[in-house]
TORKOL-4160 file (C-alpha; in steps of 0.2 Angstrom, whole numbers, padded with zeros to 4 digits, m for minus):
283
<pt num="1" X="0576" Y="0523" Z="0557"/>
<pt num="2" X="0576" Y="0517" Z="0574"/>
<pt num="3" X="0566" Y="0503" Z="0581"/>
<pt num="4" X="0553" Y="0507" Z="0595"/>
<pt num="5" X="0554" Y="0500" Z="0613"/>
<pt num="6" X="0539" Y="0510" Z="0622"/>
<pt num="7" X="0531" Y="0499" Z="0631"/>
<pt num="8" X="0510" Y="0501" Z="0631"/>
<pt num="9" X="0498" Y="0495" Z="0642"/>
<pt num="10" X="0489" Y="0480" Z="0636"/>
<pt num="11" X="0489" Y="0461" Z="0638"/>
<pt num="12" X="0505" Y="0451" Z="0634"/>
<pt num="13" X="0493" Y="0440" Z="0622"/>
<pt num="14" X="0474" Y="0442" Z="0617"/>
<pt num="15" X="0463" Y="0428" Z="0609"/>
<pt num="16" X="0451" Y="0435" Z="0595"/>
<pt num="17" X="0445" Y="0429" Z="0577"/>
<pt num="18" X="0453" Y="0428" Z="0561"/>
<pt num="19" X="0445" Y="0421" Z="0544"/>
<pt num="20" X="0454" Y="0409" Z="0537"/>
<pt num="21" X="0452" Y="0402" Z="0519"/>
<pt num="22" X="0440" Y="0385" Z="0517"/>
<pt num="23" X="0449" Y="0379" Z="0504"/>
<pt num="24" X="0438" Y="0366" Z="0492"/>
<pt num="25" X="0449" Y="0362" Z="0478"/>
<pt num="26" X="0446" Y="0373" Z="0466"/>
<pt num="27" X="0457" Y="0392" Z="0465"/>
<pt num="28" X="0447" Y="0407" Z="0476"/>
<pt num="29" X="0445" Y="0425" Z="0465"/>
<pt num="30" X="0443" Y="0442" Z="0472"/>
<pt num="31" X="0434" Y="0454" Z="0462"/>
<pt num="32" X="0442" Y="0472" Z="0468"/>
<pt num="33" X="0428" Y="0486" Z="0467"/>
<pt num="34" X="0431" Y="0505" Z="0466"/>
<pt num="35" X="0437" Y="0512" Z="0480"/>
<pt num="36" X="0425" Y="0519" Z="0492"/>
<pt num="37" X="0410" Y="0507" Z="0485"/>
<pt num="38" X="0406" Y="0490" Z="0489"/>
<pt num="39" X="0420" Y="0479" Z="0498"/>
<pt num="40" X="0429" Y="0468" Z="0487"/>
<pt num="41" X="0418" Y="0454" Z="0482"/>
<pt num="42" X="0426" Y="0436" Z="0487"/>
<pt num="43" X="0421" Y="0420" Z="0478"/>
<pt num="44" X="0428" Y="0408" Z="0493"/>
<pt num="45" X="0421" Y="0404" Z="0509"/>
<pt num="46" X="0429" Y="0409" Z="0526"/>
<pt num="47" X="0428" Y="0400" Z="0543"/>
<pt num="48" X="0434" Y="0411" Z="0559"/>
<pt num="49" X="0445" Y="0403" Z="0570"/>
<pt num="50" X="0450" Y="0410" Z="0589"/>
<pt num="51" X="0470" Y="0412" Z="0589"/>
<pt num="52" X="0482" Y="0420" Z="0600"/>
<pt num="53" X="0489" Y="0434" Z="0596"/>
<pt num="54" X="0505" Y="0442" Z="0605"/>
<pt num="55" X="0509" Y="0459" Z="0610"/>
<pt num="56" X="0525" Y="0463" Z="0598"/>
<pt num="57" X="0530" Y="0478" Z="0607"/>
<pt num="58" X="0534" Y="0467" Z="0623"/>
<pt num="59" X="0546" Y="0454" Z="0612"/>
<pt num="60" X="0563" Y="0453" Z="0621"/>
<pt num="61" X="0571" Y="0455" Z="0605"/>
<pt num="62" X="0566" Y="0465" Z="0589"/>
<pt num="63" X="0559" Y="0455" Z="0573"/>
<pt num="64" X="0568" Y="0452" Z="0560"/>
<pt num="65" X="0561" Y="0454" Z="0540"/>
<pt num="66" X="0572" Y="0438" Z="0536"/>
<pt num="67" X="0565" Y="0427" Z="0550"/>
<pt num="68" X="0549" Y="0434" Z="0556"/>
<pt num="69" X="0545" Y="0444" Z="0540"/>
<pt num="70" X="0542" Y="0459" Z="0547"/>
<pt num="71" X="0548" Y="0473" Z="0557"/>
<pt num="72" X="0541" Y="0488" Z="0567"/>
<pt num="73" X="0548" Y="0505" Z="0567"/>
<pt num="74" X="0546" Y="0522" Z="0572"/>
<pt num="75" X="0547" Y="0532" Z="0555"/>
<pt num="76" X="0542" Y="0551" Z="0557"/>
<pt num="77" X="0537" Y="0557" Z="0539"/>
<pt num="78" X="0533" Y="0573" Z="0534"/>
<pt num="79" X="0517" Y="0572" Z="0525"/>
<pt num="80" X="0502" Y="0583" Z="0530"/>
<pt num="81" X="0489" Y="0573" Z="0522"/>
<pt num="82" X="0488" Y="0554" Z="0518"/>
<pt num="83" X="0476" Y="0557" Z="0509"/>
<pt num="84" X="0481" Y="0568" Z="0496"/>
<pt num="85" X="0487" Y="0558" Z="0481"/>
<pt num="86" X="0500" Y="0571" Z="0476"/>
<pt num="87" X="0508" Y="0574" Z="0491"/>
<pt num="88" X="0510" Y="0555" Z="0495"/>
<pt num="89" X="0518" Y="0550" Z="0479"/>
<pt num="90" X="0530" Y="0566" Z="0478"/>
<pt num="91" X="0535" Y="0566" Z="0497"/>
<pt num="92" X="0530" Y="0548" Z="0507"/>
<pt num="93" X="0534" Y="0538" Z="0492"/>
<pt num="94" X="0555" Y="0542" Z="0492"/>
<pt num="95" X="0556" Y="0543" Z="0512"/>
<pt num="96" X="0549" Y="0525" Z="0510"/>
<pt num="97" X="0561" Y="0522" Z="0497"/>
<pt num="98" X="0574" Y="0527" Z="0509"/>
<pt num="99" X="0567" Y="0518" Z="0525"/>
<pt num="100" X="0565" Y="0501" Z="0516"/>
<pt num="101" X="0582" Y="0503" Z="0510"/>
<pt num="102" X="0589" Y="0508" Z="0526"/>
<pt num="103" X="0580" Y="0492" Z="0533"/>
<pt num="104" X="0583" Y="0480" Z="0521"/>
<pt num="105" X="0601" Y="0486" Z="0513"/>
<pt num="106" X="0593" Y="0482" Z="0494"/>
<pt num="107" X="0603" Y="0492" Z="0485"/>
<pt num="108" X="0587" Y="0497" Z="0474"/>
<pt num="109" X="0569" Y="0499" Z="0479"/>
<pt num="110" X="0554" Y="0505" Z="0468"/>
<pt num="111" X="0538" Y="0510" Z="0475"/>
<pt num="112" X="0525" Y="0510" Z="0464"/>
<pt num="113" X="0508" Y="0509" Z="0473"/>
<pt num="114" X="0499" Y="0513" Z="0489"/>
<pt num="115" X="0483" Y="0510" Z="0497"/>
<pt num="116" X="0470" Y="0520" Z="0508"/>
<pt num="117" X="0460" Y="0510" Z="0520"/>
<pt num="118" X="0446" Y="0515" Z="0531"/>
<pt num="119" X="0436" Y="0506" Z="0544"/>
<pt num="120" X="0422" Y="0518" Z="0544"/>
<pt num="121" X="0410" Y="0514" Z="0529"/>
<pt num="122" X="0404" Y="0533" Z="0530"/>
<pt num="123" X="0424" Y="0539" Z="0527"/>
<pt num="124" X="0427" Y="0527" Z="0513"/>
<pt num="125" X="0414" Y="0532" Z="0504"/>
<pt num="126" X="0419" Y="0551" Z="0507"/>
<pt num="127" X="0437" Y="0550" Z="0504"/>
<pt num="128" X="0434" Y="0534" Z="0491"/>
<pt num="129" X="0447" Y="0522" Z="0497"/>
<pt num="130" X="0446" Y="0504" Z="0502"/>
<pt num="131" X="0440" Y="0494" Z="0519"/>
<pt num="132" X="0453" Y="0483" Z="0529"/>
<pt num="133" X="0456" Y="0466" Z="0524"/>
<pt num="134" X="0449" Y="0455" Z="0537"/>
<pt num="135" X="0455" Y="0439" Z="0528"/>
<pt num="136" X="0472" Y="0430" Z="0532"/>
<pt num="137" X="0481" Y="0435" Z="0515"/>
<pt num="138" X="0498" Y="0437" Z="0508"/>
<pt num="139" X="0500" Y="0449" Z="0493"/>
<pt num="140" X="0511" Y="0439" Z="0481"/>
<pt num="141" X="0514" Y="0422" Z="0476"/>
<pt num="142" X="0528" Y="0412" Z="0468"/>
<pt num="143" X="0521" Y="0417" Z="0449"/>
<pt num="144" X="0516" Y="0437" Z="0455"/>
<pt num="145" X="0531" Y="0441" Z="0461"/>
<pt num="146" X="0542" Y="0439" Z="0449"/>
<pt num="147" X="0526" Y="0444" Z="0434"/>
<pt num="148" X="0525" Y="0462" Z="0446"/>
<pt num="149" X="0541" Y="0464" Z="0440"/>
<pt num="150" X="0538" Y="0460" Z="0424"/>
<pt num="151" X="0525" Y="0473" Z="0421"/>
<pt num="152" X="0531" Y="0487" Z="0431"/>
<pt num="153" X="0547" Y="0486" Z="0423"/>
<pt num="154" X="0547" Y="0475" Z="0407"/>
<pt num="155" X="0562" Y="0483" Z="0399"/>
<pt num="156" X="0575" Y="0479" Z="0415"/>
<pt num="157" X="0564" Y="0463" Z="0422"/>
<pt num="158" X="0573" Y="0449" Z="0414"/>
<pt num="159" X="0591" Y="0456" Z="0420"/>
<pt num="160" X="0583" Y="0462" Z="0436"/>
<pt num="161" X="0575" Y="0444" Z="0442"/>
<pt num="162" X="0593" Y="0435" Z="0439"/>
<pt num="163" X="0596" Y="0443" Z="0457"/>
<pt num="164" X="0587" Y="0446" Z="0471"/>
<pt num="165" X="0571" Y="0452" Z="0472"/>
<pt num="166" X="0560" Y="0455" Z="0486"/>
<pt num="167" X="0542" Y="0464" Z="0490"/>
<pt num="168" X="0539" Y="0475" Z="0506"/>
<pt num="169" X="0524" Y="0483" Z="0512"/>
<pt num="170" X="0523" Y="0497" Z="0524"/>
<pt num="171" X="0509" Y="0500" Z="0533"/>
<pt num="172" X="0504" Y="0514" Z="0544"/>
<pt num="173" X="0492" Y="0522" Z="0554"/>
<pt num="174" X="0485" Y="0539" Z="0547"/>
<pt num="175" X="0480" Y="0545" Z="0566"/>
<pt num="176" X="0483" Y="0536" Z="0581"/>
<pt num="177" X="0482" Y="0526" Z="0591"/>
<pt num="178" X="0474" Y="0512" Z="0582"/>
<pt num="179" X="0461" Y="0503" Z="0590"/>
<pt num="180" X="0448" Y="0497" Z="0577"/>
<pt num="181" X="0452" Y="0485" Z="0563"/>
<pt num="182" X="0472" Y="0483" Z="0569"/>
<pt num="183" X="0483" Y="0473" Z="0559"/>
<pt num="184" X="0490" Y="0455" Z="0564"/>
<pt num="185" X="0506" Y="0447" Z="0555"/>
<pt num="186" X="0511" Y="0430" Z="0556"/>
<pt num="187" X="0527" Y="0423" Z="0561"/>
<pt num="188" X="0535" Y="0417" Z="0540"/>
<pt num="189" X="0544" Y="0405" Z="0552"/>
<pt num="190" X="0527" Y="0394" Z="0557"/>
<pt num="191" X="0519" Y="0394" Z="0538"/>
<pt num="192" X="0520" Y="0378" Z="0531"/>
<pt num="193" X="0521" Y="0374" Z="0514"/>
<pt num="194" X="0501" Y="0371" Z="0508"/>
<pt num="195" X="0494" Y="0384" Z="0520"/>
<pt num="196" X="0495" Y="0397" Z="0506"/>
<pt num="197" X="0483" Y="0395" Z="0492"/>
<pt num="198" X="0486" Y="0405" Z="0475"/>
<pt num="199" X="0469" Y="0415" Z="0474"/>
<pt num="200" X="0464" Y="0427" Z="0457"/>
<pt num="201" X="0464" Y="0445" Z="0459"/>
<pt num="202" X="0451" Y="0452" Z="0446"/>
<pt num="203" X="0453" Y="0470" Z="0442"/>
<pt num="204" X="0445" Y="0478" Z="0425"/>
<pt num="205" X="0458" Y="0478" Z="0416"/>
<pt num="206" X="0470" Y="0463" Z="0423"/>
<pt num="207" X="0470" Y="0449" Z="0431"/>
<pt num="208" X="0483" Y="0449" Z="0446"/>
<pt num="209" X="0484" Y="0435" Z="0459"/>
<pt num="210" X="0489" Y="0435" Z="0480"/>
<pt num="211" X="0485" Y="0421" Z="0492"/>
<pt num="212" X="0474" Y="0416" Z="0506"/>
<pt num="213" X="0478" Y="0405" Z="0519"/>
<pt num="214" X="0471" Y="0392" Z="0526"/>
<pt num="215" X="0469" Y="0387" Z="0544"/>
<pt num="216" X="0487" Y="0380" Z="0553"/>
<pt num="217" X="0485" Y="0378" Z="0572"/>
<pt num="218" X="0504" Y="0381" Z="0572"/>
<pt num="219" X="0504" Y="0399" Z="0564"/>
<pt num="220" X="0510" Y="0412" Z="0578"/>
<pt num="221" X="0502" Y="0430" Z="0577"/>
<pt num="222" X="0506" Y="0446" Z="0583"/>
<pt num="223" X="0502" Y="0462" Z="0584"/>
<pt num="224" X="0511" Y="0480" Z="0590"/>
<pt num="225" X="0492" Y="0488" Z="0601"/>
<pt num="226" X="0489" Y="0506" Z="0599"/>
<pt num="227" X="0499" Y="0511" Z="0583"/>
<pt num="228" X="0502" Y="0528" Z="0581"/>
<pt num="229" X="0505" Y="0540" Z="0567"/>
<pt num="230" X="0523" Y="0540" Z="0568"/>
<pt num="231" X="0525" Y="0520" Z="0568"/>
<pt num="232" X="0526" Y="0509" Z="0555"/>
<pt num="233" X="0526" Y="0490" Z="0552"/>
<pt num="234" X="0535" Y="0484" Z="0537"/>
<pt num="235" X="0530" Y="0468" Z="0530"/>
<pt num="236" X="0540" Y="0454" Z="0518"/>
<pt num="237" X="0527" Y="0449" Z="0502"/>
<pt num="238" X="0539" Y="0441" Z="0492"/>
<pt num="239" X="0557" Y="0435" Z="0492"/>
<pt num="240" X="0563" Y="0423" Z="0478"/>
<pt num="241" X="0578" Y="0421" Z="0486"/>
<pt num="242" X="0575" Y="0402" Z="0493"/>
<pt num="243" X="0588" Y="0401" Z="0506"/>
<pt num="244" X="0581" Y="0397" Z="0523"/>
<pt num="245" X="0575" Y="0416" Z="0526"/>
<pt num="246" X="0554" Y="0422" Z="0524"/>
<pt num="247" X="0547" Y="0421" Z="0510"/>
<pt num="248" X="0530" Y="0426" Z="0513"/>
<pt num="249" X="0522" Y="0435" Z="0526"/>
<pt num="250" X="0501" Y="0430" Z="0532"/>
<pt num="251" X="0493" Y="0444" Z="0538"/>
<pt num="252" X="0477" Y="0452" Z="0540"/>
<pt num="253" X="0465" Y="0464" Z="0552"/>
<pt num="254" X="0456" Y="0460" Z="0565"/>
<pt num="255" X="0444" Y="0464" Z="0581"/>
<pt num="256" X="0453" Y="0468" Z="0596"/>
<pt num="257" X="0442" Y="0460" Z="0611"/>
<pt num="258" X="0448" Y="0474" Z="0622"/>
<pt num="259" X="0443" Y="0489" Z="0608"/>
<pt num="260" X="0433" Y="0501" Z="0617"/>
<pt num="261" X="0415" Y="0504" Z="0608"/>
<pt num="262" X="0419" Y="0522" Z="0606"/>
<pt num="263" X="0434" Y="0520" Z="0600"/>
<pt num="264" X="0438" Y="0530" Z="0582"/>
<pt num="265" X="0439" Y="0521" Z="0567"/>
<pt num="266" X="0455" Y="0514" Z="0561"/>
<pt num="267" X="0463" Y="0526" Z="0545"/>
<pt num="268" X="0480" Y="0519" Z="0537"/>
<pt num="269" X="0491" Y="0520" Z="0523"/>
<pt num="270" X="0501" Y="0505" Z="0514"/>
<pt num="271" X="0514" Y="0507" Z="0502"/>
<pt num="272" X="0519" Y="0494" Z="0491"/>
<pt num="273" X="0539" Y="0493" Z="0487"/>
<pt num="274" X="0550" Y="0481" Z="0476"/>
<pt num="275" X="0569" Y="0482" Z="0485"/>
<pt num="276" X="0583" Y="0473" Z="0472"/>
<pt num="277" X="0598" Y="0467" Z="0478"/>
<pt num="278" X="0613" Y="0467" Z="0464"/>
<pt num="279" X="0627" Y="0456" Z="0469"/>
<pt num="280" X="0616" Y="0444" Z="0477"/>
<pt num="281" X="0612" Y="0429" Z="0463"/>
<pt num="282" X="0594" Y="0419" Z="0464"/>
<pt num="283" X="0597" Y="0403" Z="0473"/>
């Protein structure tokens, strides 16, 4: 793995909206829907706030995923179709094994899920697979993380969670570049405690539970423009390690002011890893 530096053309910062939770006292749910059928239904309301967001690939230095919380990458896979459920689990899920690994040094890392997302309604219903999230979110919380564990891996989740444990995502385009629905991150370093609130996520079968976060003027936001197919950004959840480093990482789509109107619609691919560190006890 090696980190990108191209340089593309596009303003050092942008200002554009991002829904932030309005947050009334009592705990927001999300009810998921099938893929491909009506966008997740939210309980909560949401105000848009105008924010600056900065152009990642400009940074003097690279981010780091225990400061920032994320990190960009140029990661060439050889998948033909994202969209092919048995080609992505039996050949994108171990390179991402082996690229979170690479970039993290866990000395374990499960990957257990992935996601779809399309910003054209007429493809997500096609293809069946889920819209962009346009609301500042983070995908764990303090009681989720360690629960994931728990049920993906009940007979090792107890020895595991004495050490280490930590949740990346990694997110990619499916075709580039990316110019609809691209994805903002938030510097971990400028969350404050309260901004994340634990939110309900109702599926049929389970209830899991992420958090939205409410508005902070002192959040910092970026961006990497014009994502292509052979970039990725990977994205820290979770970390129960509570030593100073990111813990969780706010992040969410958005409009891009300078997004053509002919522009194609954005087509990505998350996956969803769990990196153990042995040797490194819980503080």
């Amino acid at each position: 793995m090696t980190t990108n530096s191209a340089i593309q053309s596009s303003p050092d910062i942008i200002h554009a909206g991002l829904n932030y939770l309005v947050y009334n006292g009592e705990k927001p749910v999300s009810h998921i829907t099938n893929p491909g059928e009506a966008p997740i239904k939210r309980s909560a309301n949401y105000r848009e706030y105008d924010v600056s967001i900065r152009d990642g690939r400009k940074l003097q230095k690279k981010t780091s995923l225990d400061r920032e919380g994320f990190l960009f990458a140029t990661h060439i896979s050889k998948v033909i179709d994202f969209y092919d459920h048995e080609e992505v689990t039996k050949h994108y899920y171990p390179e991402v094994e082996n690229l979170v690994i690479e970039a993290t040094g866990a000395n374990r890392v499960h990957v257990f899920d992935h996601n779809v997302r399309a910003d054209l309604e007429a493809k997500r219903k096609e293809m069946k697979v889920r819209e962009p999230v346009t609301v500042v979110h983070n995908d764990y919380t303090e009681r989720s993380g360690p629960q994931r564990v728990r049920d993906l891996l009940p007979s090792e989740a107890e020895v595991l969670l004495k050490t280490r444990v930590a949740f990346f995502n990694v997110w990619r385009p499916i075709f580039g570049p990316v110019q609809t629905a691209p994805l903002a991150v938030c510097d971990a370093q400028s969350i404050r405690d309260g901004d994340l609130i634990p939110t309900d996520l109702k599926y049929g079968e389970r209830t899991g539970e992420v958090s939205q976060s409410t508005y902070n003027p002192e959040h910092q936001w970026f961006y990497f423009p014009l994502m292509e197919r052979d970039e990725v950004l990977l994205i820290k959840c979770y970390d129960s390690q509570k030593d100073g480093r990111s813990r969780f990482t706010a992040h969410t789509a958005f409009t891009d002011p300078n997004t053509p109107a002919d522009a194609p619609s954005r087509e990505s691919i998350e996956i969803r890893t769990i990196a153990f560190f042995s040797g490194q006890e819980e503080l």
